[in-house]
Residue frames relative to the residue before (quaternion, step in Angstrom):
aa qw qx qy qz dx dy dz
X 1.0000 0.0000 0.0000 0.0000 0.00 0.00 0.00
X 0.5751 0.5767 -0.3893 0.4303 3.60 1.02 -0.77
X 0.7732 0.1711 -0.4059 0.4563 3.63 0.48 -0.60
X 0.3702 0.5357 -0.6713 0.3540 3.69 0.23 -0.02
X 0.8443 0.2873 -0.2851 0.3511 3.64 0.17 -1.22
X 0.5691 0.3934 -0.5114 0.5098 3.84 0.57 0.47
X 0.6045 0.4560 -0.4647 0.4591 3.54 0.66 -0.27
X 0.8260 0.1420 -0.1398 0.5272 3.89 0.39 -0.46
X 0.2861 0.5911 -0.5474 0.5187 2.78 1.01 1.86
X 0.7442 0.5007 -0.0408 0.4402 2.92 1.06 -1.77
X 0.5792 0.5907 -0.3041 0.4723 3.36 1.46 -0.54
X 0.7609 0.4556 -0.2044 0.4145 3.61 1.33 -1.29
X 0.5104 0.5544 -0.4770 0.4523 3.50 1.62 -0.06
X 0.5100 0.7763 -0.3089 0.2046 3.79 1.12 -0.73
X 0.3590 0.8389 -0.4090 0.0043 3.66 -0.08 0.23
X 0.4342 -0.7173 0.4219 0.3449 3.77 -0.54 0.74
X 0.1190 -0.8118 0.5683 0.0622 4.02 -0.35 0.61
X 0.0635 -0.7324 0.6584 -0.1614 3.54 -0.97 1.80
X 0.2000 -0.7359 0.6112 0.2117 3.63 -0.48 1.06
X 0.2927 -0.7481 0.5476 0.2342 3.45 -1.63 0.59
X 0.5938 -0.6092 0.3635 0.3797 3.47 -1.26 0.50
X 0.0746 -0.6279 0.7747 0.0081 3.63 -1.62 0.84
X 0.0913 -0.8059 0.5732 -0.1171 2.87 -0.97 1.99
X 0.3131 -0.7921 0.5128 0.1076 3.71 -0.30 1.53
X 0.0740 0.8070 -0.5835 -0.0533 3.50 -0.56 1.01
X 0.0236 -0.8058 0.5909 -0.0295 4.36 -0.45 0.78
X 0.0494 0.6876 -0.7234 -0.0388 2.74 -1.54 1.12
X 0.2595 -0.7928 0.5403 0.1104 3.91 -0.97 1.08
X 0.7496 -0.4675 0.4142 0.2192 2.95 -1.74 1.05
X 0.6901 0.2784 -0.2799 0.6065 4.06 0.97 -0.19
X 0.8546 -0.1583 0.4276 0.2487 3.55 0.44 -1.14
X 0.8503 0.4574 0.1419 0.2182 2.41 0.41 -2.40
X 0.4730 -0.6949 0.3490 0.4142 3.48 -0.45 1.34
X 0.1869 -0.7544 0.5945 0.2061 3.96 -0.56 1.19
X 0.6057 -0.3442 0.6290 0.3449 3.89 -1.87 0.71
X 0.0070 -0.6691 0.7346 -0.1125 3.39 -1.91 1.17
X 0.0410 -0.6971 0.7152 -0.0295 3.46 -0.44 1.45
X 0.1601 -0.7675 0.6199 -0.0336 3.96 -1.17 1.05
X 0.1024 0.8473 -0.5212 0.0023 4.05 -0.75 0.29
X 0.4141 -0.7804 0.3666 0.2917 3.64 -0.27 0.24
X 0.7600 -0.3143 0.3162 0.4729 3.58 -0.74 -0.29
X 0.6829 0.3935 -0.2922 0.5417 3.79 1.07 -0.67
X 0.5569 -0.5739 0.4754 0.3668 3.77 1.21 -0.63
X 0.4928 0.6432 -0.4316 0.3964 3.58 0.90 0.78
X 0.4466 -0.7651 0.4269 0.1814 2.73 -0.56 1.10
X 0.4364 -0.7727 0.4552 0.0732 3.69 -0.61 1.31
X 0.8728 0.1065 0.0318 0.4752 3.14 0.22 -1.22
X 0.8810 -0.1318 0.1457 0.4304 3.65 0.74 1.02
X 0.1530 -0.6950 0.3730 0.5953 3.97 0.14 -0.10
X 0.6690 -0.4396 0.3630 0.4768 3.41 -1.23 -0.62
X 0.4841 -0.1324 -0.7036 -0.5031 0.40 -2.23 0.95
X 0.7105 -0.4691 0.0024 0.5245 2.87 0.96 1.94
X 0.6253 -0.6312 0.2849 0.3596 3.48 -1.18 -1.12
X 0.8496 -0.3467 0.3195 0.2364 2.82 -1.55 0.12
X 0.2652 -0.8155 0.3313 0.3936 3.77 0.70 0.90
X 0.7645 0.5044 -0.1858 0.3559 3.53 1.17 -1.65
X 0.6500 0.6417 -0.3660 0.1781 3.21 1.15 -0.63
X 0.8373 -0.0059 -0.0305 0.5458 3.45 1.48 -0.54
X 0.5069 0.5173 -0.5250 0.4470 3.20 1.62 1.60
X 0.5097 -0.5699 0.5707 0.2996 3.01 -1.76 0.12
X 0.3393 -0.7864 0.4972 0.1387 3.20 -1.34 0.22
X 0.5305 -0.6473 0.5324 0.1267 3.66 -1.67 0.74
X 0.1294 -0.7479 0.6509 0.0143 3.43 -0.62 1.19
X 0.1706 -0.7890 0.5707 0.1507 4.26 -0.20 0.78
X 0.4519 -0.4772 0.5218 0.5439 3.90 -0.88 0.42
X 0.7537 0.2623 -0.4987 0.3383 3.61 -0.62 0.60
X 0.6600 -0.7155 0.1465 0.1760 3.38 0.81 0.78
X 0.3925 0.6643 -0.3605 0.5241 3.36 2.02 0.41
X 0.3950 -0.7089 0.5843 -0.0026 3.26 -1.07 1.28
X 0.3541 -0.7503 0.5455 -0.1187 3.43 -0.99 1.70
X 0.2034 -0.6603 0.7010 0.1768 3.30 -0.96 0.96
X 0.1602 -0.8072 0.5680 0.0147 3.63 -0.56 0.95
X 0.3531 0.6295 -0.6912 -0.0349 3.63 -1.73 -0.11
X 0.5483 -0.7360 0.3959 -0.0310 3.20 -2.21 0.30
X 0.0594 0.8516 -0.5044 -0.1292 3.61 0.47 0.55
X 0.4102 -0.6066 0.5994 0.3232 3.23 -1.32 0.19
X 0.4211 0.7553 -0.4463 0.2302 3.67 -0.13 0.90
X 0.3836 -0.7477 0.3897 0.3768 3.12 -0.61 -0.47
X 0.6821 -0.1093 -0.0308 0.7224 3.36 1.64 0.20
X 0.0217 0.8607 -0.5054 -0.0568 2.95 -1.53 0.58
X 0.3836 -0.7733 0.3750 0.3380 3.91 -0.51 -0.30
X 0.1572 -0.8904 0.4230 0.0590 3.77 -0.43 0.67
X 0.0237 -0.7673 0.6358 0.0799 3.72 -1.12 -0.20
X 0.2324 -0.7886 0.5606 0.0993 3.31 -0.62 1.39
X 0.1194 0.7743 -0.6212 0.0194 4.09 -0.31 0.43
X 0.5846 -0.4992 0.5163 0.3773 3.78 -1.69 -0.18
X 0.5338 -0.6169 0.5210 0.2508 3.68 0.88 -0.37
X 0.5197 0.6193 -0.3780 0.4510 3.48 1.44 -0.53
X 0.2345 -0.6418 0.7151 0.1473 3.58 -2.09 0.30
X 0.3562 -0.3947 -0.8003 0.2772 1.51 -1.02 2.66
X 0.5113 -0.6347 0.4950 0.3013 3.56 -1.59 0.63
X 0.3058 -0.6209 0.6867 0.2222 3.47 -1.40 0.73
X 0.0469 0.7621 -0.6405 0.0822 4.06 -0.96 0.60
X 0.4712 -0.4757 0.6087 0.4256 3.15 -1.91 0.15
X 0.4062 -0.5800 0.5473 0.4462 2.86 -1.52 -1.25
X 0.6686 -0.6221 0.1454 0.3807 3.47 -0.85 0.85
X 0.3221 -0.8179 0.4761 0.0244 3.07 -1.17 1.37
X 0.1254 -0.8752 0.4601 -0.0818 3.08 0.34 1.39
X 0.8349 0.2837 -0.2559 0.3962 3.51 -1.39 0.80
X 0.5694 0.5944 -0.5237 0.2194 3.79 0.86 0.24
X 0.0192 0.6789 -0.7340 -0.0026 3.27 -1.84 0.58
X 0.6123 0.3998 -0.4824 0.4822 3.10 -1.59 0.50
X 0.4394 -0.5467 0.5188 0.4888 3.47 -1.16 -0.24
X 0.1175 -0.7349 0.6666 -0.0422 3.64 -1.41 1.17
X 0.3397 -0.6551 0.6745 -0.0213 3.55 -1.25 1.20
X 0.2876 0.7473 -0.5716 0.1789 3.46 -1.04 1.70
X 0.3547 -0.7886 0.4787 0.1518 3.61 -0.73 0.85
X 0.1790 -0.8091 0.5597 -0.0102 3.60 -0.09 1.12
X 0.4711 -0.6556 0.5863 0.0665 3.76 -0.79 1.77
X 0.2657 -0.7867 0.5282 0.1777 3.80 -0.29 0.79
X 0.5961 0.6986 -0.1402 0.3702 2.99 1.20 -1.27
X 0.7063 0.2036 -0.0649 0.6749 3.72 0.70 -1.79
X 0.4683 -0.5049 0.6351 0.3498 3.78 0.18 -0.65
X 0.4752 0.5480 -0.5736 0.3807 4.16 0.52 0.04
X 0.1502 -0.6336 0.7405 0.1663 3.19 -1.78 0.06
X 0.1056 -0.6596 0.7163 0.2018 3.62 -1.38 -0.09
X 0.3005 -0.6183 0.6945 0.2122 3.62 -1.27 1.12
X 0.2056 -0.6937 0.6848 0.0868 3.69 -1.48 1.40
X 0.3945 0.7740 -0.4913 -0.0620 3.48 0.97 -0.66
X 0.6907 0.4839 -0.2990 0.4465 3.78 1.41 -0.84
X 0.4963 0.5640 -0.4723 0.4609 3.54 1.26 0.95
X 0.7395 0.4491 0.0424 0.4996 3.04 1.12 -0.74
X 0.7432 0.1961 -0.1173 0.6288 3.62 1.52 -0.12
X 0.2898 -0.8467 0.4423 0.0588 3.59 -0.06 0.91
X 0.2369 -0.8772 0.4175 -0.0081 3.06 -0.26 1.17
X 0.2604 -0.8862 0.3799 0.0507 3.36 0.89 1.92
X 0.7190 -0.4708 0.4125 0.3020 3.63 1.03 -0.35
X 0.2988 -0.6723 0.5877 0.3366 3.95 -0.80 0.78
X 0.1860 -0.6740 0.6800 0.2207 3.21 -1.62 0.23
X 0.4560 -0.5802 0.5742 0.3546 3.89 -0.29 1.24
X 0.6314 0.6219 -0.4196 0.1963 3.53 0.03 -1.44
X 0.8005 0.4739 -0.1562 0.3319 3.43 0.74 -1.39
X 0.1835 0.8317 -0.2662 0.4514 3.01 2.30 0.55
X 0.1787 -0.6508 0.6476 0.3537 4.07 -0.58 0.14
X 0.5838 -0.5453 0.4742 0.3702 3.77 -1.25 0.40
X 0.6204 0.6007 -0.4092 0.2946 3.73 1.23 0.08
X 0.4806 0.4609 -0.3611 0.6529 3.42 1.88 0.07
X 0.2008 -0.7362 0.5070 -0.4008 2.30 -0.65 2.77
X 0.4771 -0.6364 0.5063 0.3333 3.64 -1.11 0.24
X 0.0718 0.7098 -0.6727 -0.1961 3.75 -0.45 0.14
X 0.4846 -0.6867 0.5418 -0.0023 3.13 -1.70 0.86
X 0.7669 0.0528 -0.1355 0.6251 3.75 -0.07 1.41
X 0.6805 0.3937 -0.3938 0.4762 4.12 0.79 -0.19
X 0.3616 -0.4110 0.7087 0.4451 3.57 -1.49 -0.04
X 0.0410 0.6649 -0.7343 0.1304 2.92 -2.11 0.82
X 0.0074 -0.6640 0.7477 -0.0071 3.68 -1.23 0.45
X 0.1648 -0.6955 0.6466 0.2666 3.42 -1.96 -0.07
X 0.3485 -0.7487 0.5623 0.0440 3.47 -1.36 0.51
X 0.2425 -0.7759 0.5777 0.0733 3.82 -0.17 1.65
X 0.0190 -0.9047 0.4038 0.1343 3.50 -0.01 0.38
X 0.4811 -0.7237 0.2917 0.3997 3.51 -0.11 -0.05
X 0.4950 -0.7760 0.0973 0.3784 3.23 -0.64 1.28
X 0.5260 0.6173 -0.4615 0.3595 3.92 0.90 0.39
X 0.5101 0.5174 -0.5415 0.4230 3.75 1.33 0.30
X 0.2056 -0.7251 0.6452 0.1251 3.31 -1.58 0.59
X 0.7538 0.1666 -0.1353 0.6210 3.67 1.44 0.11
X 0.1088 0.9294 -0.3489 0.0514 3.85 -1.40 0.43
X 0.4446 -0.8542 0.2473 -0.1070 2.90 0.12 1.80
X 0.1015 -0.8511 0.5112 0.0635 3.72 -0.05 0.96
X 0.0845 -0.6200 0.7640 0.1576 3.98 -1.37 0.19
X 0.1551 0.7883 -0.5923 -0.0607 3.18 -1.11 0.35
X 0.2618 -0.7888 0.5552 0.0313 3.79 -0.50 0.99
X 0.1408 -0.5966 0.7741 0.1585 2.86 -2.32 0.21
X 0.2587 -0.8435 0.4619 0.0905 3.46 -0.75 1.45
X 0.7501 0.3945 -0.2155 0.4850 3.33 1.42 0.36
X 0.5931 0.3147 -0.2808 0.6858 3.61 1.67 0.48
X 0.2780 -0.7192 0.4914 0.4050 3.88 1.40 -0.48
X 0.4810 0.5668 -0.5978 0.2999 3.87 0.37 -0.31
X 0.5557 -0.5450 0.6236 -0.0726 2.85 -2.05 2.08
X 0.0257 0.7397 -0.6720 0.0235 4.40 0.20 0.60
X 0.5626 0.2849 -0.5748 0.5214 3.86 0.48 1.09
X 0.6263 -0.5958 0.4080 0.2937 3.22 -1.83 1.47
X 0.5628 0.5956 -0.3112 0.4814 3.64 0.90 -1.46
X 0.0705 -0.8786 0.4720 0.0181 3.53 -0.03 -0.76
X 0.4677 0.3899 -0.2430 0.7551 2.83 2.62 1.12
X 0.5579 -0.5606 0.5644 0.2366 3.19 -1.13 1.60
X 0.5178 -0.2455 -0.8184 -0.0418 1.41 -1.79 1.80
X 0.5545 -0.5128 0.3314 0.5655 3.49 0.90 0.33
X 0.8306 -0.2662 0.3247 0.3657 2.99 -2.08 -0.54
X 0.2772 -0.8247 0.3987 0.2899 3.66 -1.19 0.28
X 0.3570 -0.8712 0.3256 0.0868 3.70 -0.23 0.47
X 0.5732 -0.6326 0.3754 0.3610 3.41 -0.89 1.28
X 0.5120 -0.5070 0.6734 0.1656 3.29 -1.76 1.73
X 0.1381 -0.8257 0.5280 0.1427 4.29 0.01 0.89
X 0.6646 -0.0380 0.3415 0.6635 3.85 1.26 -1.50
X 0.1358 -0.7098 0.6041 0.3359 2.47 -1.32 -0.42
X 0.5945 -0.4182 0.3484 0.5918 4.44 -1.60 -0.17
X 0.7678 -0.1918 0.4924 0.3624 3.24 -1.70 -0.68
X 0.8317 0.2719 -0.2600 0.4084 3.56 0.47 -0.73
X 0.8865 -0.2725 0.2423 0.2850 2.88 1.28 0.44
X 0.6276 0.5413 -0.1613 0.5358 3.64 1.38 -1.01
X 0.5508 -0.5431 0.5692 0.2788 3.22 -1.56 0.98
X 0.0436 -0.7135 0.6992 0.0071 3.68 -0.99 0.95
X 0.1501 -0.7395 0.6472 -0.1082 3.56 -0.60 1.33
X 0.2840 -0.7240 0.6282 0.0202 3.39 -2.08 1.30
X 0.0919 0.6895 -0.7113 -0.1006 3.67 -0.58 0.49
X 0.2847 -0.7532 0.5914 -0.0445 3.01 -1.60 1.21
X 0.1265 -0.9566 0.2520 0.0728 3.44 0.22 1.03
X 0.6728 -0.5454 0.0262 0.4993 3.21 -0.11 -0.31
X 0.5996 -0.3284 0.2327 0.6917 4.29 -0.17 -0.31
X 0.3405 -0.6652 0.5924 0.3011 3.52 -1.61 0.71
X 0.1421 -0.7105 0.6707 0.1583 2.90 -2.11 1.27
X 0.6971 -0.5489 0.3067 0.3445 3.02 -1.51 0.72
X 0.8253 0.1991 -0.1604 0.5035 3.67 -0.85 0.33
X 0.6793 0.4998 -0.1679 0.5105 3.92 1.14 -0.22
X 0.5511 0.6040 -0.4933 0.2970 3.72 0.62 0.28
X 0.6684 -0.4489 0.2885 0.5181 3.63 -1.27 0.78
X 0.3420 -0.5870 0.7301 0.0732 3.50 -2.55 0.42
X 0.7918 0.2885 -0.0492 0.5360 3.17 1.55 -0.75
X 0.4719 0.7268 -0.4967 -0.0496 3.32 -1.03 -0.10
X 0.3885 -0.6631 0.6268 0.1288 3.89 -1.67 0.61
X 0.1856 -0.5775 0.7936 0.0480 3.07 -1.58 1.09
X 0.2367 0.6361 -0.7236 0.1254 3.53 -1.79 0.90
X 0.6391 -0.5515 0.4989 0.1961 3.00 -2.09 0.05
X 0.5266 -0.5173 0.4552 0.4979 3.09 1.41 -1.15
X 0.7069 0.1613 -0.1566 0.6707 3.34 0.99 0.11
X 0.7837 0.1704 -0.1353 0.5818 3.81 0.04 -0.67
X 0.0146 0.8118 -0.5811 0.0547 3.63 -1.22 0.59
X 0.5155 -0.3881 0.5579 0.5220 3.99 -1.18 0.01
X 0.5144 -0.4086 0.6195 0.4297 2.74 -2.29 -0.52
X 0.5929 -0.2937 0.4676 0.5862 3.48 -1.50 -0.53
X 0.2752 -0.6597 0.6990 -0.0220 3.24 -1.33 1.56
X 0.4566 -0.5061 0.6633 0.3088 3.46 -1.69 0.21
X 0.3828 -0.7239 0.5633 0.1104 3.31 -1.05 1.10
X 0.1172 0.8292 -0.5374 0.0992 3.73 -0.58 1.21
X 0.5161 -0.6256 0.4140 0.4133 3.55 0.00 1.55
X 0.8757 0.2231 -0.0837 0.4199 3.68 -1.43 0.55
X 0.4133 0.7107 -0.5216 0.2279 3.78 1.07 -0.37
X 0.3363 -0.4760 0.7951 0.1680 3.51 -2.18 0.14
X 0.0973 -0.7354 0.6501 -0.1643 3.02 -0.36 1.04
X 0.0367 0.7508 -0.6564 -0.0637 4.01 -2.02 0.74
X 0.6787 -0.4994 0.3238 0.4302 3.30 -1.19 0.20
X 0.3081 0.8011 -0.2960 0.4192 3.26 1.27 0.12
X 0.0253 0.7436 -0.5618 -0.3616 3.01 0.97 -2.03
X 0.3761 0.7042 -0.5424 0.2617 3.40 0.47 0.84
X 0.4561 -0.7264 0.4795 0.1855 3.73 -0.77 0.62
X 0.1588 -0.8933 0.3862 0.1660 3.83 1.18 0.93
X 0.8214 0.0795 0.3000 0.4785 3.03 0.84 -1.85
X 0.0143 -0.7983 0.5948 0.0929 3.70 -0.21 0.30
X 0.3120 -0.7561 0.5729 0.0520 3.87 -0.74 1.30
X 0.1340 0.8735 -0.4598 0.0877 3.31 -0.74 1.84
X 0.4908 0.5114 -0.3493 0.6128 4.08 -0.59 -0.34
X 0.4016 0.4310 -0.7368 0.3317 3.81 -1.87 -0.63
X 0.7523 -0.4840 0.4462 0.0263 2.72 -2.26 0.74
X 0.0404 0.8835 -0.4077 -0.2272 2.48 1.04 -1.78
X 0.0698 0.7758 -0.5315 0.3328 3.26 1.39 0.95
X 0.3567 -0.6579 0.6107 0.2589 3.97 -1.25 0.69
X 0.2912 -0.7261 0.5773 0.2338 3.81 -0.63 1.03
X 0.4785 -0.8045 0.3432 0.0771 3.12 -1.67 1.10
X 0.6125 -0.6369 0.1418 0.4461 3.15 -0.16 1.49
X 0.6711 0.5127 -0.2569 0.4698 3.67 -1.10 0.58
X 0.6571 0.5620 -0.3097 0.3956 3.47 1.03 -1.85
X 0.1828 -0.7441 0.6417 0.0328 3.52 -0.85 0.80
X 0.9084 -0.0397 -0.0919 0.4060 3.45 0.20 -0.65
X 0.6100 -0.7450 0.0869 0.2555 2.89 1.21 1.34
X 0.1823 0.7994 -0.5360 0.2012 3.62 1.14 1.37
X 0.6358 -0.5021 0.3705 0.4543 3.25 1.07 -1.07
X 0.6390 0.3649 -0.1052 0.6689 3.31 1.71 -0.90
X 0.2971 -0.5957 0.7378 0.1119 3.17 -2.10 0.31
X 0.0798 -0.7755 0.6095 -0.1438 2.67 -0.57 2.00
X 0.6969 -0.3470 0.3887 0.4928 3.82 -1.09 -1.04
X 0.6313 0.6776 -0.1992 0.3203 2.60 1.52 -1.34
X 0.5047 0.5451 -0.4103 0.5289 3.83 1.63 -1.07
X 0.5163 0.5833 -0.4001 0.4829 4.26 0.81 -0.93
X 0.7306 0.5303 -0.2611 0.3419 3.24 0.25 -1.06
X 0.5830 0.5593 -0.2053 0.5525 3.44 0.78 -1.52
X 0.7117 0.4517 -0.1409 0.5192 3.78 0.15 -0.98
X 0.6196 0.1906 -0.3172 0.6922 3.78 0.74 0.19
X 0.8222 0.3382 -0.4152 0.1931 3.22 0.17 -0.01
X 0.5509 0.5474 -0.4184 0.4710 3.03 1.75 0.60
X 0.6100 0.4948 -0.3347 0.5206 3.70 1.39 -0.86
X 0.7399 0.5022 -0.3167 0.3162 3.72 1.22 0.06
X 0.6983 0.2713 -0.0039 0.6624 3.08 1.72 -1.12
X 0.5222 -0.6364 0.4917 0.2839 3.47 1.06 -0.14
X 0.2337 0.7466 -0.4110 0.4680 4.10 2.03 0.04
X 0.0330 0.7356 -0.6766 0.0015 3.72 -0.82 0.81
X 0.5985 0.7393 -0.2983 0.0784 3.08 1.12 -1.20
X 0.6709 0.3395 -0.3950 0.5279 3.65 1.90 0.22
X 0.5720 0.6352 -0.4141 0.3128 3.53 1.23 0.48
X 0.4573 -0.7115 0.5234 -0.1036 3.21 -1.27 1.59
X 0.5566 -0.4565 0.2251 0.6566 3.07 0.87 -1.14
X 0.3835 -0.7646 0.5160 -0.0454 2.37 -1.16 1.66
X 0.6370 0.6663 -0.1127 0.3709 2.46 0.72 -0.79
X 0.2578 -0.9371 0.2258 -0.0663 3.48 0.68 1.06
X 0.7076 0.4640 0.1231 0.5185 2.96 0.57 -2.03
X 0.4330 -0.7459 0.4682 0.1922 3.53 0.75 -1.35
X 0.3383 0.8696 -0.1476 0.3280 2.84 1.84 -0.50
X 0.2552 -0.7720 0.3810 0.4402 3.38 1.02 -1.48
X 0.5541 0.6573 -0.1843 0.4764 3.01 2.10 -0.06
X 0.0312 -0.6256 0.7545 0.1958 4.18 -1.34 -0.60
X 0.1690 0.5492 -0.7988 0.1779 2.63 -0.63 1.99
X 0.8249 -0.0870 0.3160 0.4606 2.84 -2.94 -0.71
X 0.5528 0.5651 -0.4735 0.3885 4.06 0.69 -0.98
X 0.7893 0.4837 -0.2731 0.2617 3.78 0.17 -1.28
X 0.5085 0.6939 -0.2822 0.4246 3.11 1.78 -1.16
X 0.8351 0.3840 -0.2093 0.3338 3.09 1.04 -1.58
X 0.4740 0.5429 -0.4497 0.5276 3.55 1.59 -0.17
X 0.4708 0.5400 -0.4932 0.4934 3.99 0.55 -0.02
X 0.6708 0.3478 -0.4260 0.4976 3.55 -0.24 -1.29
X 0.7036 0.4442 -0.3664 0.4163 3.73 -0.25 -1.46
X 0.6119 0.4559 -0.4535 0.4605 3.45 0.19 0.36
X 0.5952 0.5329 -0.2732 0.5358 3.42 0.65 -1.71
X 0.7205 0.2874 -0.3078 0.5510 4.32 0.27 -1.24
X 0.9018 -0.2291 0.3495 0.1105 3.61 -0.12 -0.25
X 0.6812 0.6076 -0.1699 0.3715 2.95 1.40 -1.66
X 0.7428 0.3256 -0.0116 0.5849 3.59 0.69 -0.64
């Protein structure tokens, strides 16, 4: 049994990592090709130091079906942070724009240094489908709670969550980056779809705020909404209500009611294939994890022990 469980130990630390694209589209208030200075979540500098580069000199450009032309470029990343300025001494700038991904559209005021993000003129916003959800994004009953799509090159994720008007911290650590949270499934396409479970709700005292990250990349400061779907985006997808709120029964893996083989089963078949799709709670132990640990608190049920 010992190696089975370092072997599907070792399998569940595995993870394949694929950065996604963050496409910078600008149009300016004269024309003119504006300086981009870019950095990541650690503070590296992306595009050059500052104040970065030159849009025209070695980008291409975006023509929209309304006919306005786009200084454009591309990071591989999954998010990043930016400042759009003239390059001039003294320097006209935005202020730092933090958290974009996807491909975003913004017009930058040479003159004042303002920008305005257009991106929801210009990117249609077809709607969440719940469906593409794993069935493990669940109501919980009496706890604050949110979920967190993540993108698919994170292999771990971490929540802060605040109250900005009583000051109470609802992560246990109570040091950035906060607490880490349970990898639950993942959607249909593919993404890591994470659960932070918080603590019991009190009346008049639940978070206003809160951040998902990795440790290096993160949301902005998000509005806090009991039960939310939540992306790196910072977009509010979905908000998870109703549930029973029934207490699940020790052992129960994929949530029939009983403890069968079958709850065993489900559990290898996520620490093997990475398969949530019969896992309820997995989560066993408590841990924030589905490891070799949960499997065994299953059996000890199944013999007796528990």
């Amino acid at each position: 049994m010992k190696k089975i469980t370092t072997f599907l130990l070792t399998l569940a630390c595995l993870a394949i990592t694929a950065n996604a694209t963050v496409t910078i589209n600008v149009r300016t208030s004269t024309g003119d090709a504006p300086y981009l200075y870019a950095w990541d979540g650690a503070g590296t500098a992306l595009n050059g130091a500052w104040p970065g580069t030159l849009m025209d000199e070695a980008q291409t450009y975006t023509t929209t079906i309304d006919g306005k032309v786009w200084f454009t470029q591309s990071f591989e990343e999954d998010a990043i942070n930016i400042i759009f300025n003239d390059g001039n001494d003294p320097i006209t700038q935005t202020v730092d724009i933090k958290g974009v991904t996807g491909t975003a559209f913004f017009i930058f005021d040479f003159e004042e240094g303002g920008y305005e993000d257009v991106t929801s003129t210009y990117i249609t916003d077809t709607g969440f489908d719940v469906n593409t959800l794993p069935s493990t994004v669940v109501f919980v009953e009496g706890k604050e709670f949110a979920y967190f799509i993540a993108p698919a090159s994170w292999t771990k994720c971490n929540v802060w969550a605040w109250n900005g008007i009583t000051g109470t911290n609802f992560t246990q650590s109570g040091v950035w980056p906060g607490d880490p949270i349970t990898l639950i499934g993942n959607t249909t396409d593919g993404n890591p779809v994470y659960q932070w479970i918080g603590p019991d709700i009190v009346e008049g005292d639940s978070p206003t705020g809160i951040i998902f990250n990795n440790g290096t990349t993160q949301t902005s400061d998000l509005e806090y909404v009991a039960g939310g779907v939540y992306n790196l985006a910072g977009k509010l997808l979905y908000t998870v209500t109703g549930g029973g709120g029934d207490e699940p029964v020790p052992g129960d893996v994929n949530g029939d009611g009983v403890v069968t083989a079958a709850d065993i089963t489900a559990l290898y078949d996520v620490m093997l294939t990475g398969d949530f799709t019969h896992v309820v709670y997995g989560d066993q132990t408590g841990d924030g994890l589905i490891t070799a640990a949960d499997i065994t608190a299953v059996y000890g049920v199944l013999l007796g022990g528990r």
